[in-house]
gemmi code that builds the backbone of each chain (N, CA, C; Angstrom):
import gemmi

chains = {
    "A": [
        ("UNK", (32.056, 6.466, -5.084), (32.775, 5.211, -4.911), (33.284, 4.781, -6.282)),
        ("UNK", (34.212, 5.293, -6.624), (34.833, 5.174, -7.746), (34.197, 6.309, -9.549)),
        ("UNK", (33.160, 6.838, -8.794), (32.640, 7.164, -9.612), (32.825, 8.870, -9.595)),
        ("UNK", (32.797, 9.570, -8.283), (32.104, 10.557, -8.026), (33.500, 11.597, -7.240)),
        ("UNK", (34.013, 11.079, -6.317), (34.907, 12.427, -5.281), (35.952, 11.660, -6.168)),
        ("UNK", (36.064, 10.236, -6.091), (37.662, 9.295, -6.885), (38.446, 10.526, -7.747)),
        ("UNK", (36.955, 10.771, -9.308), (37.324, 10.575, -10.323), (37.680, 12.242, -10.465)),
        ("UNK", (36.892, 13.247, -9.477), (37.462, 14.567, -9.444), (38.679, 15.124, -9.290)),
        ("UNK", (39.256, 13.686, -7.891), (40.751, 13.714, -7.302), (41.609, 13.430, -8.591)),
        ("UNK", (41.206, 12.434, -9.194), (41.771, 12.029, -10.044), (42.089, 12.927, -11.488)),
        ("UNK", (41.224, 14.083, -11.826), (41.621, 15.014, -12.604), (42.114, 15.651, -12.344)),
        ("UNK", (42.362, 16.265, -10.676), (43.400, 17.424, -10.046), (44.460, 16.654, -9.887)),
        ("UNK", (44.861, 15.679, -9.564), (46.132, 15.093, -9.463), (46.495, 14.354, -10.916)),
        ("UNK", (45.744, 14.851, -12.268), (46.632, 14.731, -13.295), (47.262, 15.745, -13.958)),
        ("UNK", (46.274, 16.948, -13.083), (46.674, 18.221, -13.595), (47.882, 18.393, -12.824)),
        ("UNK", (48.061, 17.887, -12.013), (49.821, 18.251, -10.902), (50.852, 17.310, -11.228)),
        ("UNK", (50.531, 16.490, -11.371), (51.368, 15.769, -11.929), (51.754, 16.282, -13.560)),
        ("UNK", (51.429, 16.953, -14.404), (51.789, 18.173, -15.796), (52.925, 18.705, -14.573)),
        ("UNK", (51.850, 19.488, -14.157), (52.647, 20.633, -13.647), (54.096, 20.432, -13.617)),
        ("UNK", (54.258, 18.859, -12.420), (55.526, 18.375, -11.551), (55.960, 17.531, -13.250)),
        ("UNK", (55.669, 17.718, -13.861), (56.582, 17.020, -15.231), (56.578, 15.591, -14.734)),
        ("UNK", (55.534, 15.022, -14.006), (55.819, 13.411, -13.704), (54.797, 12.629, -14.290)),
        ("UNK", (55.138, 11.270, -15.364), (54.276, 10.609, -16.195), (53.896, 9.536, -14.903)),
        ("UNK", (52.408, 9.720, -14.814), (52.300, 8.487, -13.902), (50.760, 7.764, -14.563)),
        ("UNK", (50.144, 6.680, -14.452), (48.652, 6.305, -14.405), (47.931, 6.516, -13.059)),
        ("UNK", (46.858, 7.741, -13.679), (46.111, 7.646, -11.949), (44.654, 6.439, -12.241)),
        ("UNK", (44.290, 6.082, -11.179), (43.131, 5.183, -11.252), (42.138, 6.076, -10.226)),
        ("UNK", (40.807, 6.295, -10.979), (39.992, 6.496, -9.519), (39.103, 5.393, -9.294)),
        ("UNK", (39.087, 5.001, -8.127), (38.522, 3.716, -7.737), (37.770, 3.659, -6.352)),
        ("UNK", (36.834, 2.912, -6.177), (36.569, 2.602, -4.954), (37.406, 2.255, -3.492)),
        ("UNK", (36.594, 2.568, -2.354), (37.903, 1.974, -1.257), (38.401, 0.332, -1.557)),
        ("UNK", (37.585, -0.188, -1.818), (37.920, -2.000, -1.801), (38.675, -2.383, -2.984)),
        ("UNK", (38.857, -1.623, -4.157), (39.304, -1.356, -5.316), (41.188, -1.020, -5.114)),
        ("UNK", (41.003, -0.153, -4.153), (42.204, 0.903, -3.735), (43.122, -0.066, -2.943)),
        ("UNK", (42.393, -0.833, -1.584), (43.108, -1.652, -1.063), (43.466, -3.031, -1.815)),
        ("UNK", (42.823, -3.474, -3.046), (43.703, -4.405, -3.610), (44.537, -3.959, -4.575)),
        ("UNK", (44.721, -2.810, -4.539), (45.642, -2.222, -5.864), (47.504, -2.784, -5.219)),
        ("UNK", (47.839, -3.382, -5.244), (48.748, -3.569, -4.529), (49.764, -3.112, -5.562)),
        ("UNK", (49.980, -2.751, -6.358), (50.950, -2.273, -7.615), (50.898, -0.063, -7.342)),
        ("UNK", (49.993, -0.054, -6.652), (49.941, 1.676, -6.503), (50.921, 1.850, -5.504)),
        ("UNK", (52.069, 3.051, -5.644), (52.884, 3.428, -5.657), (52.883, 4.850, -4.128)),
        ("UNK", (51.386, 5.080, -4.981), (51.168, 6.484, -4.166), (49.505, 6.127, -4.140)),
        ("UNK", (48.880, 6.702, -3.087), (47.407, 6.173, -2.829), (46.797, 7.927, -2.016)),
        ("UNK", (45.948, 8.429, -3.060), (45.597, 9.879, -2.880), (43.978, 9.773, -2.473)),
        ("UNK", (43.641, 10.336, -0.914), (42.269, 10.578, -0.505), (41.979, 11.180, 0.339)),
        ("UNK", (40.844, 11.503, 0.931), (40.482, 12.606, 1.545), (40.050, 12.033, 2.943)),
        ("UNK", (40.280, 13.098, 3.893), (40.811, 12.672, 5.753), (40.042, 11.826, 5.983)),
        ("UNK", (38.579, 11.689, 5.587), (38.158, 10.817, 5.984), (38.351, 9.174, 6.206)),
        ("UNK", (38.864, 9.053, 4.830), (39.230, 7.502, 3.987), (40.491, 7.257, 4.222)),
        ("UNK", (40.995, 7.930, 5.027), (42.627, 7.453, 5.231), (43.281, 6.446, 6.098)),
        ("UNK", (41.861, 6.536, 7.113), (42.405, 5.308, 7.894), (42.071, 3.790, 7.107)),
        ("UNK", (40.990, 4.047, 6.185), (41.122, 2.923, 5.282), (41.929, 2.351, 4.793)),
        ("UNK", (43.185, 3.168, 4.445), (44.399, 2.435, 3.660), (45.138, 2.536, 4.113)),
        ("UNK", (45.367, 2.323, 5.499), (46.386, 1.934, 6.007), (46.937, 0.483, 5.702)),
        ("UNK", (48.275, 0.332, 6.136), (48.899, -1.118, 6.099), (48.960, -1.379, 4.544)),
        ("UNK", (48.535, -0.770, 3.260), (48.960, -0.785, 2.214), (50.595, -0.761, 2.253)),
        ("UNK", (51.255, -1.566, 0.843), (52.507, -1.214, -0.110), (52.444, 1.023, -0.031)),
        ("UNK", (51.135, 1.196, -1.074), (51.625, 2.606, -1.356), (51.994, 3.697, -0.269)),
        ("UNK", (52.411, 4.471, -0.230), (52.454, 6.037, 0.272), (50.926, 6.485, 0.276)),
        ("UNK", (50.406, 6.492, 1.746), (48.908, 7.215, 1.453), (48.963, 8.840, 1.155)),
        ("UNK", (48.142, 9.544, 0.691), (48.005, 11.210, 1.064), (46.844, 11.836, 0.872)),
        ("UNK", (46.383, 12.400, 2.240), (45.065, 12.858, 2.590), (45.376, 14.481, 2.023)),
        ("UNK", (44.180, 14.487, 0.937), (44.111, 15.873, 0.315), (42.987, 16.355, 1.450)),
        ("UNK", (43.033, 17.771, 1.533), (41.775, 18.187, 2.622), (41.081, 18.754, 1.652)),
        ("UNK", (41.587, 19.825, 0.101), (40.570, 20.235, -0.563), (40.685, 20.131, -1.859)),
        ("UNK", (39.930, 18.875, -2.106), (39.956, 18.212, -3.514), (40.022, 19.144, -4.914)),
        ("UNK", (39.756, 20.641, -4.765), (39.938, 21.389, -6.194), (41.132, 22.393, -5.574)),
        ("UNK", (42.140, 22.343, -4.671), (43.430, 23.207, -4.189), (44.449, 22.038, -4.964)),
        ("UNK", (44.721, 23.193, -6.153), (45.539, 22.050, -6.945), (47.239, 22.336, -6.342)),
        ("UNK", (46.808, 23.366, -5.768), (48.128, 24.103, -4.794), (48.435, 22.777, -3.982)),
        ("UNK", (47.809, 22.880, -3.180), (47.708, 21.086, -2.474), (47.981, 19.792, -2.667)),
        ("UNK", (47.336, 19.486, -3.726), (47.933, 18.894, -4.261), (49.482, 18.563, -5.401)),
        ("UNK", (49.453, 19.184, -6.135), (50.611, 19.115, -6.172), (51.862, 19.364, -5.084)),
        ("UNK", (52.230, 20.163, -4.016), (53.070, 20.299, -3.464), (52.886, 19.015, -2.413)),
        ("UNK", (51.775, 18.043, -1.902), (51.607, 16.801, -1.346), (52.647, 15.728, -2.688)),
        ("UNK", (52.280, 15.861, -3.507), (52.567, 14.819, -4.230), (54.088, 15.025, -4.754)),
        ("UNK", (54.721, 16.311, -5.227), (55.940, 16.473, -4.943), (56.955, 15.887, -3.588)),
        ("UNK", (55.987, 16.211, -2.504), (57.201, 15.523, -1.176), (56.756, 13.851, -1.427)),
        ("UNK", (56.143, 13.712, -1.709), (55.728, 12.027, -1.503), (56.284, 11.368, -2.748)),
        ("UNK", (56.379, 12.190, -3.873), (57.658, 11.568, -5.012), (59.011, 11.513, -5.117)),
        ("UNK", (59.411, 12.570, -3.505), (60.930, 12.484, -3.246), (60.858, 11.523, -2.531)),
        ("UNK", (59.786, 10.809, -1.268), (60.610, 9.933, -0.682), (60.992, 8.639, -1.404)),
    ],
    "B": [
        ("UNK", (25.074, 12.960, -24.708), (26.143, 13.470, -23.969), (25.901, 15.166, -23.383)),
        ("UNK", (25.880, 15.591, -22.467), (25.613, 16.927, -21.950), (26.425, 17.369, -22.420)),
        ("UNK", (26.634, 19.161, -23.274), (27.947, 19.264, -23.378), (27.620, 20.802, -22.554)),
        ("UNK", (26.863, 21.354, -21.937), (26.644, 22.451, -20.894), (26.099, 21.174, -19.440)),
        ("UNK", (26.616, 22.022, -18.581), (26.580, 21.202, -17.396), (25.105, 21.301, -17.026)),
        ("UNK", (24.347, 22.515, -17.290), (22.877, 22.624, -16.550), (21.752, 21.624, -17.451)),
        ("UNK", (22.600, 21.187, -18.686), (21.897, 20.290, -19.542), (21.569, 18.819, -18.497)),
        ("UNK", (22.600, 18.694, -17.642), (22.421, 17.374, -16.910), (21.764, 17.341, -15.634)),
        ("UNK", (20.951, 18.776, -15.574), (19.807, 18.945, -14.718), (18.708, 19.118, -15.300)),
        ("UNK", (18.012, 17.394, -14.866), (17.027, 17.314, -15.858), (15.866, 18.656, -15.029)),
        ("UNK", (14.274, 18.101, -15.996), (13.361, 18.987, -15.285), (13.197, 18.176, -14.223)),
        ("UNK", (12.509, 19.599, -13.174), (12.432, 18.806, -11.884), (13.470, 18.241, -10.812)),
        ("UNK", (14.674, 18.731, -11.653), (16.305, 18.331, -10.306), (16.742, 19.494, -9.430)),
        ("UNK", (16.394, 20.468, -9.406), (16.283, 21.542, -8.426), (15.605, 22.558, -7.264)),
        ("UNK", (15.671, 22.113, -6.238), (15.164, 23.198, -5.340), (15.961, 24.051, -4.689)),
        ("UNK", (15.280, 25.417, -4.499), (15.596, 26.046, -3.934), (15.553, 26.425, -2.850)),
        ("UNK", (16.822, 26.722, -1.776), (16.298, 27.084, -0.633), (15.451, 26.409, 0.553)),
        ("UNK", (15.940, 25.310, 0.098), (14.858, 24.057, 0.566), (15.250, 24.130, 2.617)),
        ("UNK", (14.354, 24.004, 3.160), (14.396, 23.824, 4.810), (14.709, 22.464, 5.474)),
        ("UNK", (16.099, 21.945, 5.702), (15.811, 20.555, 6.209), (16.884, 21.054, 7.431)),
        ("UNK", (16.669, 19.301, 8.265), (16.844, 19.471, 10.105), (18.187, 18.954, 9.689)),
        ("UNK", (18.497, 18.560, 9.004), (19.562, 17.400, 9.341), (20.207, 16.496, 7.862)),
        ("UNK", (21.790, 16.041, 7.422), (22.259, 15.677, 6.174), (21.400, 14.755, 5.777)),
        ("UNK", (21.117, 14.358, 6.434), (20.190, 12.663, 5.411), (18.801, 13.384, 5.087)),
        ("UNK", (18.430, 14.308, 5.621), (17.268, 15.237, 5.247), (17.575, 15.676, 3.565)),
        ("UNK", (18.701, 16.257, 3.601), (19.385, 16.761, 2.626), (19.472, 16.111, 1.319)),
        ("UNK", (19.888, 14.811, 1.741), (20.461, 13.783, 0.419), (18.847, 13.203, 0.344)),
        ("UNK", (18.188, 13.155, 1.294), (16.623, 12.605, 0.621), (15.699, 12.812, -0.219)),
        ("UNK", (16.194, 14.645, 0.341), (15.388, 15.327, -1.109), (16.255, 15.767, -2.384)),
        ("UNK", (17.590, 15.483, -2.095), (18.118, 15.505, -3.451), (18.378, 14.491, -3.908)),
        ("UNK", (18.174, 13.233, -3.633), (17.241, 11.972, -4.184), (16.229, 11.626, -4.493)),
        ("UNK", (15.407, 12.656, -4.131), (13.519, 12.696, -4.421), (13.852, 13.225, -5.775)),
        ("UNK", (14.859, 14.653, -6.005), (15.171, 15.145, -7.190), (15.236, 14.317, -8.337)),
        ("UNK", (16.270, 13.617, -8.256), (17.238, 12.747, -8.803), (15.673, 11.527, -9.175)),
        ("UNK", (15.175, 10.933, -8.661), (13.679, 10.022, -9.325), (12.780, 11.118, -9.779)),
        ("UNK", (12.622, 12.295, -9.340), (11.760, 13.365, -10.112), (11.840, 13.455, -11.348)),
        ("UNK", (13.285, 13.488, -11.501), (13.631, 13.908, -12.993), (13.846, 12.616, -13.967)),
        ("UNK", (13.641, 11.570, -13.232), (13.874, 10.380, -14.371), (14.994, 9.717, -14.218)),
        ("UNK", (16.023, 10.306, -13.375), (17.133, 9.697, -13.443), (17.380, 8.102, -12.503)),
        ("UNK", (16.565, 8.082, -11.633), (17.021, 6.523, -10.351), (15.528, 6.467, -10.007)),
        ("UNK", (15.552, 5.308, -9.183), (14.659, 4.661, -8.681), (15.183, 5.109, -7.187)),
        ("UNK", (13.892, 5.153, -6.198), (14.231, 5.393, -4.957), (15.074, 4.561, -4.134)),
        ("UNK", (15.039, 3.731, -4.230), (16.708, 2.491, -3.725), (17.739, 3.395, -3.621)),
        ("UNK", (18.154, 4.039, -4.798), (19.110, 4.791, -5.351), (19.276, 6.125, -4.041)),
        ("UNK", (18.492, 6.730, -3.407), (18.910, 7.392, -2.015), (19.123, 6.777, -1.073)),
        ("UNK", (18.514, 6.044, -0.684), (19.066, 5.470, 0.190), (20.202, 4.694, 0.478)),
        ("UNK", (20.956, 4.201, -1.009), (22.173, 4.025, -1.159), (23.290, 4.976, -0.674)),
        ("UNK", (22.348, 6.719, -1.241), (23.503, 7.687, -0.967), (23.448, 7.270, -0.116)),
        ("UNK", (22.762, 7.554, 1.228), (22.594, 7.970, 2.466), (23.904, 6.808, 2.996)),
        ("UNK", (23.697, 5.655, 2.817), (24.024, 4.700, 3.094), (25.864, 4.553, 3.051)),
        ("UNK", (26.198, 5.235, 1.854), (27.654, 4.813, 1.839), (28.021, 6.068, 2.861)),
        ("UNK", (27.111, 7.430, 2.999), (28.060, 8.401, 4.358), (27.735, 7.637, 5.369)),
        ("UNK", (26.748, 7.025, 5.353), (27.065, 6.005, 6.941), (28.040, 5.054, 7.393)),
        ("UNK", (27.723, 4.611, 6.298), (29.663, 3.919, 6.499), (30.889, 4.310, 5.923)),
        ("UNK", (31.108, 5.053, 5.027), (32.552, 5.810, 4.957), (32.754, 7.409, 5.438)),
        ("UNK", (31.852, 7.804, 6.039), (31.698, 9.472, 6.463), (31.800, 10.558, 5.679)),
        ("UNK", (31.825, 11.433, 5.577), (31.282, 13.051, 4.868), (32.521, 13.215, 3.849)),
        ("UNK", (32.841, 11.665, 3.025), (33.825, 12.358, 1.971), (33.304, 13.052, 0.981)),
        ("UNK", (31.731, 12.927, 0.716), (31.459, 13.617, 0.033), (31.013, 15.324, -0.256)),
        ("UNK", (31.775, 15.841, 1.186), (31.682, 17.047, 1.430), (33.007, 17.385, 1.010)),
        ("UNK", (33.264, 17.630, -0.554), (34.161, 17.655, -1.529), (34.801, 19.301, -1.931)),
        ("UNK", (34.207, 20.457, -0.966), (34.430, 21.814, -0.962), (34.107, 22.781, -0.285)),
        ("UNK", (34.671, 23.899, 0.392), (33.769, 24.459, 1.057), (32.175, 24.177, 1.108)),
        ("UNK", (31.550, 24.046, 1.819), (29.926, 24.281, 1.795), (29.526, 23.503, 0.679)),
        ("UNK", (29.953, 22.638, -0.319), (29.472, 22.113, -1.533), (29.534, 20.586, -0.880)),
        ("UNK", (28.556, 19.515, -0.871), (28.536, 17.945, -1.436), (28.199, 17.547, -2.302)),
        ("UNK", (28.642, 16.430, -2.970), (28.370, 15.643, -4.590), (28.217, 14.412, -3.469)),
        ("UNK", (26.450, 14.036, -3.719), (26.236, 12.776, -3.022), (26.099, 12.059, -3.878)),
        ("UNK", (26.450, 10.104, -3.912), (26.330, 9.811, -5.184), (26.691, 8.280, -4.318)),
        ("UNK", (25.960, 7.176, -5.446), (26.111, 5.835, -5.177), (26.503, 5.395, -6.311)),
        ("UNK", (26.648, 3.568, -6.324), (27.078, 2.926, -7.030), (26.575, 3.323, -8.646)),
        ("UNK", (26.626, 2.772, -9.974), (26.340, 2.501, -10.971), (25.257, 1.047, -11.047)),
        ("UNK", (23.938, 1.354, -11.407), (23.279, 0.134, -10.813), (22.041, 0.056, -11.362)),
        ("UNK", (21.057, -1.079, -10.805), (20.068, -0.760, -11.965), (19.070, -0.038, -11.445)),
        ("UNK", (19.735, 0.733, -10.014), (18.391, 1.910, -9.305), (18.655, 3.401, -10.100)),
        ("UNK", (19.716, 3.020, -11.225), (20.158, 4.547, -11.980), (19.690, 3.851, -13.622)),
        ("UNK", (18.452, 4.998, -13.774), (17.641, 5.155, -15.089), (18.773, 5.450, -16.437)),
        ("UNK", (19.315, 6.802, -15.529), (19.841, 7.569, -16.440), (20.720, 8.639, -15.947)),
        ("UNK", (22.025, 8.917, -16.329), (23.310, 9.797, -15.731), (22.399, 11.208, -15.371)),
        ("UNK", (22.586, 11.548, -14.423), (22.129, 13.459, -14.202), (22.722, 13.598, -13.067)),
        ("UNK", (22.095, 15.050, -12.816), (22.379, 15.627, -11.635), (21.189, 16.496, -10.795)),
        ("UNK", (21.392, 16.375, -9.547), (20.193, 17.112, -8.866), (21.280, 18.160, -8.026)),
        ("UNK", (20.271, 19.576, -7.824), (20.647, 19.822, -6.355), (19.633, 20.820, -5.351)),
        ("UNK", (20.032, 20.886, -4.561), (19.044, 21.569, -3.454), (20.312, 22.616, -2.719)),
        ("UNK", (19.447, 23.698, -2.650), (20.503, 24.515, -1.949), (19.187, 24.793, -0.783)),
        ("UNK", (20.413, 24.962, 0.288), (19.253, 24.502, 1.910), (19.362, 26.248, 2.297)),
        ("UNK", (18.247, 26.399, 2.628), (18.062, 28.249, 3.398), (19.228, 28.384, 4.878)),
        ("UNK", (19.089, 26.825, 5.687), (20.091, 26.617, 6.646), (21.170, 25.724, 6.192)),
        ("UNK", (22.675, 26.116, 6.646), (23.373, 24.923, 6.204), (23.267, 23.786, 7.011)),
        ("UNK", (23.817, 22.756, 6.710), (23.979, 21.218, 7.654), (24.965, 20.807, 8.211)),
        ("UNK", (25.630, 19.683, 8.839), (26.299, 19.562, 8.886), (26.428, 17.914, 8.932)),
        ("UNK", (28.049, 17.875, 8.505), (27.538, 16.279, 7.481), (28.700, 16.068, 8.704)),
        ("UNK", (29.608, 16.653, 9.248), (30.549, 16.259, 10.085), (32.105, 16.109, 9.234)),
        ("UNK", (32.357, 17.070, 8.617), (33.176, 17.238, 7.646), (33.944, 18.290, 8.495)),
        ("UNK", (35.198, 18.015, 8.839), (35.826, 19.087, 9.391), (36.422, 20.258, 8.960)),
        ("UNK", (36.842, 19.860, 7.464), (37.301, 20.917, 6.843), (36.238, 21.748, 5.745)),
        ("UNK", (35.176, 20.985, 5.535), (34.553, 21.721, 4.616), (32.673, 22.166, 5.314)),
        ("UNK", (32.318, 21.411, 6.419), (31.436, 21.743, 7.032), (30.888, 23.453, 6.847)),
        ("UNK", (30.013, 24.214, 7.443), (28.376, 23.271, 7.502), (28.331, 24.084, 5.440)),
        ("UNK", (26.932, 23.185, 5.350), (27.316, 22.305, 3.807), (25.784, 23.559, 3.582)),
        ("UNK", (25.704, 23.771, 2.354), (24.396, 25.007, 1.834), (23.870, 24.169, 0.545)),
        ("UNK", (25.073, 24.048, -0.455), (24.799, 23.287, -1.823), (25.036, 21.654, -1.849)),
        ("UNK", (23.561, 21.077, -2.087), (23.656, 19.641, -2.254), (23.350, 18.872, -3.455)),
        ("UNK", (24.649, 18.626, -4.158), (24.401, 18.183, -5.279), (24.345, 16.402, -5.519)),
        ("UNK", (23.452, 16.120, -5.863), (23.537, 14.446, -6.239), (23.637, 14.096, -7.365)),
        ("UNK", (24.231, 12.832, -7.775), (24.994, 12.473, -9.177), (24.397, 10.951, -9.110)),
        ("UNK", (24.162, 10.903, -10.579), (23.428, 9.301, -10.561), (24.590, 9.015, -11.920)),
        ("UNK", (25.132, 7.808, -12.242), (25.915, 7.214, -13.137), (25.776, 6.445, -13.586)),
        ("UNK", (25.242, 5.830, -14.763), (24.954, 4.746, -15.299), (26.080, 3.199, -15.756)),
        ("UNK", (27.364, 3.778, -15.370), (28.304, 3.512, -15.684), (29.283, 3.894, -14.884)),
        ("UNK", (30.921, 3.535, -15.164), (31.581, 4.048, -14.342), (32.342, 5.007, -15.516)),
        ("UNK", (32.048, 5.017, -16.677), (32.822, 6.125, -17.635), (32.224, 7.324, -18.490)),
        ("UNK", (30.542, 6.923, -18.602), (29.830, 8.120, -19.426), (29.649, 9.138, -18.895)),
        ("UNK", (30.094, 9.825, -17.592), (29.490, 11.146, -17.046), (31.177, 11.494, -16.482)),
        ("UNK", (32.360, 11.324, -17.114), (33.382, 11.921, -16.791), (34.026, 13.057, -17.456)),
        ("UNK", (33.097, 13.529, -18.599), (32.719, 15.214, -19.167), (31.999, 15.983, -18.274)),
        ("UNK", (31.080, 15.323, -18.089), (30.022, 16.347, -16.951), (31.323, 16.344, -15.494)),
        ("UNK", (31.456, 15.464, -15.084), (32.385, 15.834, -14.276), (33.092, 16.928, -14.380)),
        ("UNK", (33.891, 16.573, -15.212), (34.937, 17.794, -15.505), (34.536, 19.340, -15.729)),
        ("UNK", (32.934, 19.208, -16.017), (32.652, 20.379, -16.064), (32.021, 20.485, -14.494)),
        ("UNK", (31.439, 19.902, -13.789), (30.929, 19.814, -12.764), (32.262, 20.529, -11.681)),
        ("UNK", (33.994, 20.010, -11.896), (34.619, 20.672, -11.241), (34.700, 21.866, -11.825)),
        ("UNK", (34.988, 22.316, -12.995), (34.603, 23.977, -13.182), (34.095, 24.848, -12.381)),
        ("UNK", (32.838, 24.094, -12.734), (31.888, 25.144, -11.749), (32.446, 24.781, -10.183)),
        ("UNK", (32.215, 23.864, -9.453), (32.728, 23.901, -8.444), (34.083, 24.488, -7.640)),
        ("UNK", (34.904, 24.920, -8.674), (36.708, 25.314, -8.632), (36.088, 26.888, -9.122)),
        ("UNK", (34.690, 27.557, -8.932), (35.162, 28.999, -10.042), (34.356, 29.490, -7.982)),
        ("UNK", (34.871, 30.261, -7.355), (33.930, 30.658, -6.318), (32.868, 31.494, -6.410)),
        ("UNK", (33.206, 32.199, -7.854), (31.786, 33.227, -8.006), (30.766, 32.810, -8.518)),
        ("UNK", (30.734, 31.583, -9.276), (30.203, 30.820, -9.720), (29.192, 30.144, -7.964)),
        ("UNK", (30.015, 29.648, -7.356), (29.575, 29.058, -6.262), (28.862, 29.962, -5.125)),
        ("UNK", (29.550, 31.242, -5.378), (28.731, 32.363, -5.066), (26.977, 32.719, -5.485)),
        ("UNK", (27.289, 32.271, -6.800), (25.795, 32.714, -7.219), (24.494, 31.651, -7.022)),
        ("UNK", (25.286, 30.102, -6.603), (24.328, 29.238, -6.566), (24.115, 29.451, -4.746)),
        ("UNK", (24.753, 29.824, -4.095), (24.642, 29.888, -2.644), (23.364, 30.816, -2.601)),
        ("UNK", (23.953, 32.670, -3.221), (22.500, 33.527, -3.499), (21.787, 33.621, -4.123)),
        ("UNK", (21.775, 32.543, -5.085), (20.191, 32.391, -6.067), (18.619, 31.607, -4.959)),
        ("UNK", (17.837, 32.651, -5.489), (17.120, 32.370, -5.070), (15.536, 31.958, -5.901)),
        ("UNK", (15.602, 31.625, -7.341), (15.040, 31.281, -8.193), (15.248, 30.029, -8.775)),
        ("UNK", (15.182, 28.616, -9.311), (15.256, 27.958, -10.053), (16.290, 28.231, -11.497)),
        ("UNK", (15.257, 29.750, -11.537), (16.098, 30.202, -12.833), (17.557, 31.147, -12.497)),
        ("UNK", (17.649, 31.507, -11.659), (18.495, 32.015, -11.014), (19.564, 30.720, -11.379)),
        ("UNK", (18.898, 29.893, -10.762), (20.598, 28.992, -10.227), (20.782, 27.953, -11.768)),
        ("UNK", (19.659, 28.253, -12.189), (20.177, 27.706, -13.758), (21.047, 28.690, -14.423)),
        ("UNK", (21.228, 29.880, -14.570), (21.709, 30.755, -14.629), (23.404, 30.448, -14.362)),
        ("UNK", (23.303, 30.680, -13.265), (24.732, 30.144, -12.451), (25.055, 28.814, -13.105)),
        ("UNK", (24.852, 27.619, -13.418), (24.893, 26.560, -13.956), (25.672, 26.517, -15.100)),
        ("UNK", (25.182, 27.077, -15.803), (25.177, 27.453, -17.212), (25.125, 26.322, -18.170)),
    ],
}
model = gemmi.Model(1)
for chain_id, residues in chains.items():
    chain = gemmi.Chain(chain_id)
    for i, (resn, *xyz) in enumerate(residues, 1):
        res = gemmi.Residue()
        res.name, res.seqid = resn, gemmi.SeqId(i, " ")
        for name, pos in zip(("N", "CA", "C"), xyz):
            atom = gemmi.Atom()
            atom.name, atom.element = name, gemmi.Element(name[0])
            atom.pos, atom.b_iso = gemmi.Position(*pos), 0.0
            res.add_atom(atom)
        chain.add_residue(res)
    model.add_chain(chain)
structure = gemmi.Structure()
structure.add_model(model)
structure.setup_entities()
C-alpha cells in the first residue's frame, strides 16, 4: 500500500517510459492516495485494483505482470496516444 | 542499508518447504518470520492478512511469487524481509499469477528506506533462474544461495 507492489510498478513504468522517450513523474501510492490524486494523467495497477479507480480524471491501466516491461510499456504507449 | 538483498533476511526469516492448507496460512508464518527475526510485532500479520481481505491477491506480483506487506507503523521494528517457500502451492485467487510456492513478506519502516532493497528485490524476482532456484532449494542455505 504504497510501499510494496506501488513502488515495483513504479520502477517498471520508469523504465518504459526511458524506453518511450516520455518525461513524466510517477508516484507510487496507496489506493486512497491514488483516488485523490486528481492531477494524474495516467493511473497504472494491477486487475485487481482497477475497479477501484474508476470514475477518476486519469486514464486507468491494469498491468497483469508487474516485471513484463514488454507490457508495460506498449500499455502506456497506446494510453499516451489517446 | 542492505546492499546484497539476502542481507535483508534477517536470522530466522526463512523456511523451507513449509506445509500450509490455505494463503492466510501462508502470510502467518511468513509473519511469524518477519517477528522471528526482529523485524514487527505480531499486529504486523495480521495487518498483511488483512489488506488481501479487503483489496484481493494484488500481492500475487509474479508467476507463483507474493510480496505480502502492510502499512509503515509502529508494529514494524525494523525494514526486512521474510520468506517461506510452501512444498504445496496456494492459492490466493490471483488469476493470472496463481497457485503461489514463494512467499515473501516485507516490513517498512518508512515509506522511502527499503526502495534499494526493492530494486534489488525486483532483480531477483525479474531473473527466472534465479526464481527457479528458490522454488528447488531445499535448504535454508540453498535458498540463501539463490538470494545472494
Amino acid at each position: 500500500m504504497g510501499i510494496g507492489t506501488s513502488v515495483l510498478l513504479k520502477m517498471n513504468a520508469e523504465k518504459a517510459l526511458l524506453q518511450l522517450g516520455v518525461e513524466a513523474t510517477v508516484e507510487a501510492t496507496d489506493i486512497e492516495t491514488a483516488r485523490a490524486a486528481t492531477d494524474a494523467s495516467i493511473l497504472l495497477t494491477t486487475p485487481d485494483l482497477v475497479d477501484r479507480l474508476q470514475g477518476l480524471n486519469g486514464q486507468v491501466i491494469s498491468i497483469e505482470q508487474l516485471f513484463d516491461l514488454g507490457e508495460i510499456t506498449e500499455k502506456l504507449a497506446v494510453a499516451l496516444q489517446a | 542499508m542492505a546492499t546484497t538483498l539476502g542481507q535483508a533476511f534477517g536470522s530466522g526469516s526463512i523456511q523451507v518447504k513449509a506445509d500450509v492448507a490455505h494463503w492466510r496460512a501462508a502470510l502467518r508464518l511468513g509473519g511469524d518470520l518477519l517477528v522471528n527475526s526482529g523485524c514487527t510485532l505480531p499486529g504486523y500479520t495480521e495487518q498483511m492478512i488483512q489488506a488481501v481481505e479487503e483489496l484481493g491477491p494484488y500481492i500475487v506480483i509474479a508467476p507463483g511469487l507474493a510480496l505480502a506487506h502492510a502499512r509503515p507503523s509502529e508494529l514494524v521494528l525494523k525494514t526486512g524481509l521474510s520468506l517461506v517457500t510452501l512444498r504445496q502451492p496456494v492459492e490466493f485467487g490471483n488469476t493470472q499469477n496463481d497457485p503461489v510456492s514463494l512467499v515473501f513478506a516485507l516490513s517498512a519502516v518508512d515509506h522511502d528506506s527499503h526502495i534499494d532493497l526493492l530494486q534489488l528485490f525486483a532483480g531477483l524476482a525479474s531473473d527466472q533462474k534465479n526464481v527457479n532456484s528458490l522454488l528447488t532449494g531445499d535448504s535454508i542455505e540453498a535458498i540463501r544461495l539463490a538470494l545472494g
